[in-house]
C-alpha positions as CSV (number, residue, x, y, z in Angstrom):
1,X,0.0,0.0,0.0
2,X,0.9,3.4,-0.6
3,X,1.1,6.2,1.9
4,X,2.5,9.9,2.6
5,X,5.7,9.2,5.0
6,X,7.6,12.1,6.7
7,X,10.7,10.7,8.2
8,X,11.7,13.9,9.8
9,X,9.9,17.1,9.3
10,X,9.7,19.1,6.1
11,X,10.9,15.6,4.5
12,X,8.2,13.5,2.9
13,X,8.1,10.8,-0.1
14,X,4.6,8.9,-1.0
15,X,6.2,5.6,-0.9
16,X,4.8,2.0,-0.7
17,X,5.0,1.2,3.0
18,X,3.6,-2.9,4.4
19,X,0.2,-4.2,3.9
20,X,-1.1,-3.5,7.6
21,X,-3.9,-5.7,9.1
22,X,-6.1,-5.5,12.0
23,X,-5.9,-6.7,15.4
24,X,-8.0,-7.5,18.3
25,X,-10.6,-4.8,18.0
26,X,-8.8,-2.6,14.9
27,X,-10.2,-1.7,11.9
28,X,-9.0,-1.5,8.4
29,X,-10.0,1.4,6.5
30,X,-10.5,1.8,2.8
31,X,-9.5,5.5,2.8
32,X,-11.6,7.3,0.2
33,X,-11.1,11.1,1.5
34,X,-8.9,13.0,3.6
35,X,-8.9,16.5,4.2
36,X,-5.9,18.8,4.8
37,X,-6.1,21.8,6.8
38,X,-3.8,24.5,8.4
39,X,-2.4,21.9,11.1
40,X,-1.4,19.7,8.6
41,X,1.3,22.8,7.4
42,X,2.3,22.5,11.3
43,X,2.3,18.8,11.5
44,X,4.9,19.3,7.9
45,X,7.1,21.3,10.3
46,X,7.5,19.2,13.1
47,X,4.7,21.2,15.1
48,X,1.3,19.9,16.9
49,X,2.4,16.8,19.1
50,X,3.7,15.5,16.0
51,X,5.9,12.2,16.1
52,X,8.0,11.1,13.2
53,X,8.5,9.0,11.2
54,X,4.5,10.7,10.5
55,X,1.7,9.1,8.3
56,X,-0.7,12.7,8.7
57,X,-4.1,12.9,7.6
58,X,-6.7,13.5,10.7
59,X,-9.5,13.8,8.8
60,X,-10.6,10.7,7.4
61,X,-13.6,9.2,5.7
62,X,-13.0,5.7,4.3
63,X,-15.0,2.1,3.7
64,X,-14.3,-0.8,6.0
65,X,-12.1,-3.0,4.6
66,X,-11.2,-5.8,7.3
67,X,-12.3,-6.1,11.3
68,X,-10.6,-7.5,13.8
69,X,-11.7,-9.5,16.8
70,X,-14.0,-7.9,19.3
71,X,-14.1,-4.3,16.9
72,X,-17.4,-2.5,17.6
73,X,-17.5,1.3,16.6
74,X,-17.5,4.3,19.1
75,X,-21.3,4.0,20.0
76,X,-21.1,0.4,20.7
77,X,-22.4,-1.2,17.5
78,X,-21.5,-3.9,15.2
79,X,-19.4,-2.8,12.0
80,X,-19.1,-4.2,8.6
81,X,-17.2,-4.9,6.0
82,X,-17.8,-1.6,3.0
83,X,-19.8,0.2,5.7
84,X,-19.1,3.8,5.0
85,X,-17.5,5.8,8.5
86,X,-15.7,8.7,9.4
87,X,-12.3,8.2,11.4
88,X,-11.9,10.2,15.0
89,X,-8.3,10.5,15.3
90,X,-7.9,11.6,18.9
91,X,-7.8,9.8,22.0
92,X,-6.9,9.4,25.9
93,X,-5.2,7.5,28.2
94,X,-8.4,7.3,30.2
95,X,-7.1,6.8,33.8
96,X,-5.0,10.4,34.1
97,X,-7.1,13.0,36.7
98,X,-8.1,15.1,33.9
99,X,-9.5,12.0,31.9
100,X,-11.2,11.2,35.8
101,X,-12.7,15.1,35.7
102,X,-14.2,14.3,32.1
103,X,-12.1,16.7,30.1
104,X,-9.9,13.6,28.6
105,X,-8.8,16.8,25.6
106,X,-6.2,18.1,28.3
107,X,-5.0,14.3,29.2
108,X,-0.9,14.4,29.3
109,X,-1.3,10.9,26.8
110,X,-3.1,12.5,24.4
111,X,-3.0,10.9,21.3
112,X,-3.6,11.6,17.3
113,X,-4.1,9.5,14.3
114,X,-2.6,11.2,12.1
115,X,0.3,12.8,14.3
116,X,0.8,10.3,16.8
117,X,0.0,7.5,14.8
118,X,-0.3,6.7,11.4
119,X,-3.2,8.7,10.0
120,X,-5.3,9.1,6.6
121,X,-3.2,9.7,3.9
122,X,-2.6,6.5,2.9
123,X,-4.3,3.7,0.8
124,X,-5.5,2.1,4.2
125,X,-5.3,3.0,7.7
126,X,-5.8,0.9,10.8
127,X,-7.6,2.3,13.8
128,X,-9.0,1.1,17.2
129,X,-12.9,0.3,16.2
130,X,-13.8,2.8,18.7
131,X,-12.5,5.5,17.2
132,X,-14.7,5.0,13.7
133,X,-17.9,6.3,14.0
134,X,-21.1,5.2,11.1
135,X,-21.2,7.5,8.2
136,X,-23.4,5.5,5.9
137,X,-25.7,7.3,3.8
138,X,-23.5,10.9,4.2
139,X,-21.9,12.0,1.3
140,X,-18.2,11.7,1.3
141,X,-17.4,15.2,-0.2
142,X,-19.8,16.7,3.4
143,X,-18.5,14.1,5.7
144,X,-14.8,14.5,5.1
145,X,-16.0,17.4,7.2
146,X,-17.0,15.3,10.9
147,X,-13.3,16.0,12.5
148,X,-13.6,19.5,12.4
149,X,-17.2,19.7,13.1
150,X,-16.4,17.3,16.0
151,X,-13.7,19.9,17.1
152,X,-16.6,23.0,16.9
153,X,-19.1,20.6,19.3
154,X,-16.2,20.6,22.2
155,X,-16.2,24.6,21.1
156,X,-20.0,25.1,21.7
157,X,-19.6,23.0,25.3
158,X,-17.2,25.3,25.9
159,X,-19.6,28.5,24.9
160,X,-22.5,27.4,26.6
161,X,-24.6,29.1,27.2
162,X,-25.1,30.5,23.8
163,X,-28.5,31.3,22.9
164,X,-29.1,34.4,21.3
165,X,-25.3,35.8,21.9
166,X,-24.0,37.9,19.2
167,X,-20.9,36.6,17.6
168,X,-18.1,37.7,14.8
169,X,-15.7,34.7,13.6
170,X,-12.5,35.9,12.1
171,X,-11.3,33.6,9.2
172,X,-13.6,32.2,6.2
173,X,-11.6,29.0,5.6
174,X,-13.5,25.8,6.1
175,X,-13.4,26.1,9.6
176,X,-15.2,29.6,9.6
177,X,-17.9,28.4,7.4
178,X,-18.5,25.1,9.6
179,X,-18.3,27.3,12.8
180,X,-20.9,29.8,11.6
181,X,-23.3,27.0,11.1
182,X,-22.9,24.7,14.0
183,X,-23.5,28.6,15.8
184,X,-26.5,29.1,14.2
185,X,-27.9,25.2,14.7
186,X,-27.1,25.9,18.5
187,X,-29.1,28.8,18.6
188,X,-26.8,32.1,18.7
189,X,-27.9,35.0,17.7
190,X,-26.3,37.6,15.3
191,X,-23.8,35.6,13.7
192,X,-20.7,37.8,11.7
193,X,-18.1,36.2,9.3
194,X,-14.7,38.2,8.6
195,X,-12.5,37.3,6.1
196,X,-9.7,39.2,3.6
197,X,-10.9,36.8,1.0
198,X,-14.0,37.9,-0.4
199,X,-14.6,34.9,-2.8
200,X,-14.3,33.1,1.0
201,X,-17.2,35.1,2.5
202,X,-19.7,35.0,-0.6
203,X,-19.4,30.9,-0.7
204,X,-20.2,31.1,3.0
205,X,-22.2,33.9,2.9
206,X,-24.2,31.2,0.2
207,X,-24.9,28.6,2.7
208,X,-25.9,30.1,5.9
209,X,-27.9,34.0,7.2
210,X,-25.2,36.0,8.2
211,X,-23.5,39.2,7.6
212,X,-20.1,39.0,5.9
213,X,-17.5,41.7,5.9
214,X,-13.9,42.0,4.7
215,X,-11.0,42.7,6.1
216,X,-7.7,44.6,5.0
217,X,-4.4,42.7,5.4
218,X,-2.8,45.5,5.8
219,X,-4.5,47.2,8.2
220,X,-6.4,45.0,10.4
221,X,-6.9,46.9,13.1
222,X,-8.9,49.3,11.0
223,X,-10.8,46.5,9.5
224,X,-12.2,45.3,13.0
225,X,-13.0,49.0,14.5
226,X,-15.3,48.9,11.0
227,X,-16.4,45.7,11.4
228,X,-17.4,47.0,15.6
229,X,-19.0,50.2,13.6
230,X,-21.4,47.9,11.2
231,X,-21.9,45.8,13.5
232,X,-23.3,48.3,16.0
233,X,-21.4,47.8,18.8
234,X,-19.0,45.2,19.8
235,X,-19.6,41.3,20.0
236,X,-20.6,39.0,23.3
237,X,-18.3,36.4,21.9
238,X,-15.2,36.8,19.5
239,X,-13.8,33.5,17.7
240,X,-10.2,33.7,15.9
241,X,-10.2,31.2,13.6
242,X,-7.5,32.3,11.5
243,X,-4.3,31.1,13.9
244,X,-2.5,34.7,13.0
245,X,-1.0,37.1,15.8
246,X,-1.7,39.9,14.1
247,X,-5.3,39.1,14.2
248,X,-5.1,38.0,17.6
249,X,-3.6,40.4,19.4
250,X,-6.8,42.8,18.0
251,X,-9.3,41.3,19.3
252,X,-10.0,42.5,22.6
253,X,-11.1,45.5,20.3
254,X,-14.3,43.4,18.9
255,X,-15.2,42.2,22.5
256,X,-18.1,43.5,24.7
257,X,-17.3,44.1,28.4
258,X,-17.8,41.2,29.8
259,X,-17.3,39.6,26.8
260,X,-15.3,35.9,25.9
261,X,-12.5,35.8,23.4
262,X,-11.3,32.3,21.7
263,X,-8.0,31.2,20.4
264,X,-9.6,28.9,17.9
265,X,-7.3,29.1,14.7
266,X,-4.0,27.2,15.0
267,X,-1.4,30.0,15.9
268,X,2.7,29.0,15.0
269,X,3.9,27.8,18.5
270,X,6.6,30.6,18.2
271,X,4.2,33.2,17.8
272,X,3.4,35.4,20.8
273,X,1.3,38.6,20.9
274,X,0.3,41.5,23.1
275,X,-2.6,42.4,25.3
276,X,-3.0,44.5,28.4
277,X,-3.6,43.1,31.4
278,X,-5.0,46.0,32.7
279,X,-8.2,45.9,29.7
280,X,-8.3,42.1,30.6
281,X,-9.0,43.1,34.6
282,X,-11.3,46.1,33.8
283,X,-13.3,45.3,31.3
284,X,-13.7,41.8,32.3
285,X,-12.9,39.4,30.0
286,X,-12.7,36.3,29.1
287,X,-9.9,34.8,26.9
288,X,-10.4,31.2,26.5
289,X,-8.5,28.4,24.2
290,X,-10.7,25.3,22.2
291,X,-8.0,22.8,21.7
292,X,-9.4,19.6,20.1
293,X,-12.3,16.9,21.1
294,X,-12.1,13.1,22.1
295,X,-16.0,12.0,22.8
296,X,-17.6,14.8,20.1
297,X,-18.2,13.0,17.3
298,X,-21.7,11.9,18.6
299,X,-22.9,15.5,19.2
300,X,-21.5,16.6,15.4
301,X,-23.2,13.7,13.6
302,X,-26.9,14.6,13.8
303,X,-26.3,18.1,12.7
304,X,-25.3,16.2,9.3
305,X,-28.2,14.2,9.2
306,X,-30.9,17.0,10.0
307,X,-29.2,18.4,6.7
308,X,-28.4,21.8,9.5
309,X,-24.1,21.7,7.6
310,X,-24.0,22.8,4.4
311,X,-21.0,22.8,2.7
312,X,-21.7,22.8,-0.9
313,X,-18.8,24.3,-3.3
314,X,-17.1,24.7,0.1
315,X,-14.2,22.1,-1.6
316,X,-12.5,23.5,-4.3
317,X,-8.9,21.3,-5.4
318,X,-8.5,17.4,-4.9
319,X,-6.0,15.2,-5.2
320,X,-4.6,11.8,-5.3
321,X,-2.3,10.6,-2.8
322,X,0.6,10.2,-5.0
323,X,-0.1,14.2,-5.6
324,X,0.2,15.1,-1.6
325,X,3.5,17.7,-2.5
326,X,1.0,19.6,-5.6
327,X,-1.7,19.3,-2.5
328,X,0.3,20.7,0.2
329,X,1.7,23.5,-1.8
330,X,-1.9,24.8,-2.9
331,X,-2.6,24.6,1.2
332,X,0.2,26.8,1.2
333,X,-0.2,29.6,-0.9
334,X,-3.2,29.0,-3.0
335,X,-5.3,31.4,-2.2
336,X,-8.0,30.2,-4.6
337,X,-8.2,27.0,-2.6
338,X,-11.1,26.5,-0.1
339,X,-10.9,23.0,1.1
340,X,-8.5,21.0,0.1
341,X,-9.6,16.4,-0.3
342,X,-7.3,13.9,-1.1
343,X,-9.0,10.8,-2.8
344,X,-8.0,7.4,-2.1
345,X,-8.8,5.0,-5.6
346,X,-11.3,3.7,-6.0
C-alpha cells in the first residue's frame, strides 16, 4: 500500500509502506477522502504533538475494509465490512485526573491518528474500532468534514450558554464556514463572518444568514473598528479562527465588556502577541482556548443528518495521494483553494 511518509519534518516521499492488518478490536479502513487543513502545514514542520516518522491525515472518511476480533464502533455497534465511516483520530489515556474530571482533551497521553499515529493519507489506515464512528448514507465530499465539526461541538460546550449571543468569527476558511453553522444550529444570535478573501465570505455567505464583511491585510486593526461600527457595537463572543498574531492580538477590540475571546485558529507555536492586562481586569474578559475533542463525534453527527451543515462548493482542489506535495503547496499559498480532499482510488 501506498502512503504519505515524513521521516523527519519538512521531509516527505509517498512511498509503498507494508500491507497493515487489523488486530483484536482494529479496523481496516479503505481511505476514500482526507482533508488537509492549516495543522497539517504545522504537522509538515514538526509542530502539533507530532511524532516522526509521520503518516498525517486527521480527517478521514473511508470504507471498511477488514475487522478485527472484538471491533465494535465508538457507540457500541457492530461494524461491517464496506460500511461507509468517518475516522476520529484523537484519544486518551483514560485513567489520568483530567481524563477522571471528564475533560480527557487536556489528558498528558493525548493521542492523534494522524500525528501520533499513522493517519489518513494513505491507501488504508488501521484504527482502534472505537475510534470510527457510522457514516453510511453521508456524502463523502460533506463528511470528510465530521473532524472538524467534531472539534466545533467541544467549542459550543465550551460557549455554553449560547443562545441568542452575538458573535463575529474571524477567518472564512472551512473552519469559519462550519463554525458559523454549528453557531446558528445551536441557537446564537447575530452571527458575523470576517475574512480578507472575499470569494471566501460570498461561498459562506451562500450557505448560511449572516452578515459578511472584509478585512484589509494591511491594516487590520482598521478593519475590525469597521467591522465593531457595522456591527453596532461590539460582539458578546469573538472567535479567531485564523491562527494569525496579528489578528489575535486585536481582538479584545471586537469584545463587549464582559465579553469571551477564543483562540480557535492554530497559531505557530513561536508566535506570541500582546494584550494589556489592565483591559483584561477592567473590562472583564474572558480569553479562553478550544484545543481539540475526544468524545464529540456523537454531538456533530446529527447536525449532518438534520441536513443543518451545508457545505456545498465549500471544496474547491482534490488530489490523489501520489499528488500530496501539488496538494500541500496549494494549502500553502493558493489562495484560490477553499478546502482541500485527497481521494484514495477507487
Amino acid at each position: 500500500m501506498r502512503a504519505v511518509v515524513y521521516d523527519v519534518p519538512g521531509s516527505f516521499e509517498v512511498r509503498d509502506v507494508p500491507d497493515v492488518e487489523p488486530g483484536s478490536g482494529q479496523v481496516r479502513v479503505r481511505m476514500t477522502r482526507a482533508g488537509m487543513c492549516g495543522t497539517d502545514l504545522h504537522l509538515h514542520d514538526g509542530q502539533f504533538l507530532a511524532a516522526f516518522p509521520l503518516t498525517p491525515g486527521h480527517e478521514t472518511v473511508g470504507v471498511i475494509d477488514a475487522i478485527g476480533p472484538g471491533a465494535v464502533d465508538g457507540e457500541g455497534r457492530e461494524l461491517a465490512v464496506g460500511q461507509q465511516v468517518v475516522v476520529n483520530p484523537n484519544s486518551s489515556c483514560r485513567s489520568c485526573d483530567y481524563c477522571a474530571e471528564g475533560r480527557p482533551w487536556l489528558c498528558d497521553g493525548f493521542a492523534g491518528i494522524g500525528s501520533s499515529t499513522p493517519g489518513g493519507f494513505a491507501d488504508y489506515v488501521v484504527v482502534p474500532g472505537a475510534q470510527l464512528f457510522d457514516a453510511t448514507g453521508i456524502d463523502p465530499d460533506l463528511a470528510v468534514f465530521a473532524e472538524p465539526s467534531a472539534c466545533i461541538a467541544h467549542l459550543m460546550d465550551r460557549l455554553d450558554p449560547l443562545e441568542g449571543q452575538s458573535v463575529v468569527v474571524l477567518g472564512a476558511g472551512p473552519t469559519g464556514v462550519l463554525l458559523i453553522q454549528i453557531l446558528r444550529y445551536k441557537g446564537a444570535g447575530a452571527v458575523t463572518l470576517a475574512d480578507p478573501n472575499p470569494a471566501k465570505l460570498d461561498r459562506a455567505a451562500a450557505l448560511s444568514a449572516i452578515e459578511t464583511t472584509l478585512v484589509d491585510r494591511d491594516d487590520v486593526r482598521g478593519s475590525l473598528d469597521a467591522i465593531v461600527a457595522a456591527h453596532g457595537g461590539q460582539f458578546d463572543i469573538v472567535i479567531d479562527a485564523t491562527g494569525r498574531a496579528a489578528v489575535i492580538g486585536e481582538l479584545p477590540r471586537l469584545a463587549r465588556n464582559g465579553g469571551r475571546i477564543v483562540y480557535y485558529g492554530v497559531a505557530d507555536e513561536s508566535d506570541l502577541v500582546a494584550i494589556s492586562p489592565f483591559e483584561i481586569f477592567r473590562r472583564e474578559l474572558t480569553i479562553m482556548g478550544s484545543f481539540t475533542e475526544v468524545d464529540s463525534f456523537p454531538d456533530a453527527l446529527p447536525a449532518f443528518r438534520a441536513g443543518a451543515i451545508r457545505m456545498d462548493g465549500v471544496i474547491t482542489h482534490r488530489f490523489a495521494l501520489g499528488d500530496y506535495a501539488d496538494a500541500l503547496d496549494a494549502l500553502r499559498s493558493d489562495r484560490t483553494a477553499h478546502k482541500i480532499v485527497i481521494e484514495g482510488s477507487a
